[in-house]
N, C-alpha and C positions, 0 to 999 in steps of 0.2 A: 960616176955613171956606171963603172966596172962592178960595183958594189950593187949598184941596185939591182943589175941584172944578175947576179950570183943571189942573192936574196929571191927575184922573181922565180928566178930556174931552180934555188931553193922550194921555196912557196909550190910552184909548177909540181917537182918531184912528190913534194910530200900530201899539199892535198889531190891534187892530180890523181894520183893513184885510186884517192878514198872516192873522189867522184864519177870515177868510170866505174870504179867497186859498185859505187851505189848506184849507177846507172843500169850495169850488168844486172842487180841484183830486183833492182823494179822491173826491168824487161822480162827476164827470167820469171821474176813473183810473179808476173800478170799470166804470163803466159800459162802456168802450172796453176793459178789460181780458176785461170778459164777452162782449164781438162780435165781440174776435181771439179768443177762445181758441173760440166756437163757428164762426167761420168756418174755422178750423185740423180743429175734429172735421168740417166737411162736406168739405172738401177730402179728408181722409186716407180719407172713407165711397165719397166719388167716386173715390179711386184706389184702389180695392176693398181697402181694409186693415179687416181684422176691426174689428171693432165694439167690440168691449171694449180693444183697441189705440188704437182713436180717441176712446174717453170717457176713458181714462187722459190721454192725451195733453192732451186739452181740457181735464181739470183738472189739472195738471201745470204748462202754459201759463199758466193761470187763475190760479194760486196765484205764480208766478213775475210776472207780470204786476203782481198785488195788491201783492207787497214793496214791486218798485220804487218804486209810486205811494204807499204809506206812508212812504216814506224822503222822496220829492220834496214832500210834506206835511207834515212834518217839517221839515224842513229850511226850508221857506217860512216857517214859525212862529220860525227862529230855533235851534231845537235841532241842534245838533251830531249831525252822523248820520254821523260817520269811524267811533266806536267801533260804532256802533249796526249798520254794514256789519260791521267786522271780529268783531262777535260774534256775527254770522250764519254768518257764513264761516268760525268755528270749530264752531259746532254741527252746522252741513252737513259738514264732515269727522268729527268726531264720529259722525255717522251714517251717516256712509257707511263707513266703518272697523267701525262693528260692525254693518250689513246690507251688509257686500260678498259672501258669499256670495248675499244675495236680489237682488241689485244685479246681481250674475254671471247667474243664471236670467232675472231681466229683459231683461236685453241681450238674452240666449240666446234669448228668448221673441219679442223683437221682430226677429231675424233670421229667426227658423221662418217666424211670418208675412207678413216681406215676401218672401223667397226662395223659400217657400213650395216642400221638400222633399218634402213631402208634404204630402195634406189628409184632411179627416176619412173615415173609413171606405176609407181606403188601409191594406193590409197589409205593415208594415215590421217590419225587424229592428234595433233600435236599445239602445243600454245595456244589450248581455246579455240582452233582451228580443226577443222575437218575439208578433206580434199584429195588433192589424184597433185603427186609432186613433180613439179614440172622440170625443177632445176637444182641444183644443191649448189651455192657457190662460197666462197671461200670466208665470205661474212656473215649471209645470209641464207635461207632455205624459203625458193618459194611454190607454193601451192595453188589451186585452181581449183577451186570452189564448184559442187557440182550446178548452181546456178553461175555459170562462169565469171567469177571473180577473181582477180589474180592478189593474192595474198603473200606478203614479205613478210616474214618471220625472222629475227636474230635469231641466230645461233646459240647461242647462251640458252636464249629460251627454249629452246627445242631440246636439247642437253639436259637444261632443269628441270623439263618437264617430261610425264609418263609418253609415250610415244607407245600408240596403238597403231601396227601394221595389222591392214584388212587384208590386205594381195598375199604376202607372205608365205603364207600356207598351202594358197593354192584353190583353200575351199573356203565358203561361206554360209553359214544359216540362217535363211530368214522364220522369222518371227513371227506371227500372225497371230487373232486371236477370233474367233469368231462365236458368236453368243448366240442359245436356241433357249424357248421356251421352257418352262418345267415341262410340258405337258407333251412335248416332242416327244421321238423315239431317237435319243444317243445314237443308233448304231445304223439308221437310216440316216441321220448326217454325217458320220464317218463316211459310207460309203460314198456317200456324194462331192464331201473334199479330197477322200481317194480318188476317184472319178478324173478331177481336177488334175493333182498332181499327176496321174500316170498321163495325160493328155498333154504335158507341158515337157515338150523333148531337152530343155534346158535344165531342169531338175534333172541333180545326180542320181543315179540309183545307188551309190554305195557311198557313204550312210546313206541308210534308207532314212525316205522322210518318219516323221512321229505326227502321228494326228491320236490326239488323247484326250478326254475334262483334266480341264487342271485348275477347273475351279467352281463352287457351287456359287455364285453371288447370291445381291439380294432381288435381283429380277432374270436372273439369265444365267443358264450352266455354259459357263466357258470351255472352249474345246479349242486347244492350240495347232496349229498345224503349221509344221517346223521341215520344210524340206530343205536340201543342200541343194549351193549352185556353186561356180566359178565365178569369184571376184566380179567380174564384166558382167556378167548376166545377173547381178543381184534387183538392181532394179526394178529392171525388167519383168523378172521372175514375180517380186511383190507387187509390179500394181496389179500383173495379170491374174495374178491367183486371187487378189479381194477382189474383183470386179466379178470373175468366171466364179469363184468361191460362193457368192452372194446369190448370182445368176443358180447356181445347181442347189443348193439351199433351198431356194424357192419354188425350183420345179421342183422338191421330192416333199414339198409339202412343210415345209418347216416353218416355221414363225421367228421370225428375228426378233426379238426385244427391243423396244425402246423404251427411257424414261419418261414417265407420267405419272400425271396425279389423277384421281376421281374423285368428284367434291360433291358430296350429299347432303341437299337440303332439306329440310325439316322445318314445314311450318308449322305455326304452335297455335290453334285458336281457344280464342280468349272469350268465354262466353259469362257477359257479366249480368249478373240475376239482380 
């Protein structure tokens, strides 16, 4: 009986020691594991990185953190921890092989917000989509269609593809094109879509708008009128200038083209003798 307990209080002294080692040494890892991983989310908050970017991250870090000091805990007790790494390091490829597409958006997701192509309520044209962006999250990118749609876009796909910001700049130009007779006077319908523009308090004055022919067709000299607005007022700006456009046109006398045909007939008499 004297034997087993010199053996036990053997036993007792020698793993004894290695198990409160290991116990100190998980309490301690967690604890220093939870102070980098929340010193990591206040750094990424202080270099203005989205907030759902920086709690990901912190527990990502956090979680990463915790293995190692399981493994180091581990192994202090004596346990073999070569396999106990390599069957980590298979299941992490395991799952990365079957989330590499959400793995792809991720990536995707944390280049939007560091490079930051756009931000929220910026109007871009991106994945075949056009829209006013309503939300940027960590998989996804969604938009809002100006007939109010609400549109999810992977991230991947926003990444892969060209990414046209409208807001960005600040300014916008609308496009318009409006068509007169040959037989008009050019410079009597300038003044008239001058008219227009200078009456539309929305239109920038710097760049000045461009009212010019910028094209002879086959029924109608085209004359473009190109004024600036602000992002938000582009709309706006265009339905009211072809409507009011159209309206001053026609009181200065101008003729609008449309297509048509004229078909001349020709009867043929037949006088048989």
């Amino acid at each position: 009986m004297e034997n087993i307990l010199d053996k036990a209080y053997e036993y007792l002294i020698t793993y004894g020691m290695s198990v409160v080692a290991a116990v100190l040494i998980f309490v301690i890892g967690k604890l220093v594991a939870r102070l980098v991983s929340k010193i990591i989310e206040n750094l990424l908050i202080k270099a203005k990185v989205e907030k759902t970017l920086a709690s990901f991250v912190k527990h990502i870090s956090y979680f990463g953190l915790l293995i190692f000091v399981v493994i180091a805990a581990l192994s202090k007790i004596g346990i073999q921890t070569t396999s106990f790494i390599a069957l980590i390091g298979a299941a992490g490829l395991a799952v990365g092989l079957a989330l590499q597409g959400s793995l792809s958006n991720f990536a995707a997701g944390v280049m939007l917000i560091m490079f930051k192509p756009f931000k929220v309520g910026d109007f871009v044209e991106t994945g075949g989509v056009m829209g006013a962006v309503q939300e940027i999250q960590i998989f996804n990118t969604i938009l809002t269609t100006p007939d109010n749609k609400k549109v999810i876009i992977p991230n991947s796909k926003v990444t892969g593809d060209n990414i046209a910001n409208y807001t960005i700049l600040g300014k916008r130009r609308v496009d318009l094109v409006f068509g007169i007779s040959y037989g008009d006077d050019i410079q009597t319908a300038k003044r008239a879509l001058e008219g227009v523009v200078q009456s539309n308090e929305n239109i920038l004055k710097d760049p000045e708008p461009t009212i010019a022919v910028s094209e002879l067709a086959n029924s109608s000299v085209n004359i473009v009128c190109r004024p600036w607005v602000k992002p938000e007022n582009y709309w706006g700006v265009y339905f009211d200038v072809t409507e009011k456009g159209k309206i001053a046109l026609e009181k200065s006398g101008i003729t609008i083209p449309f297509p048509q045909q004229d078909i001349h007939m020709f009867e043929e008499n037949n006088n048989n003798k």
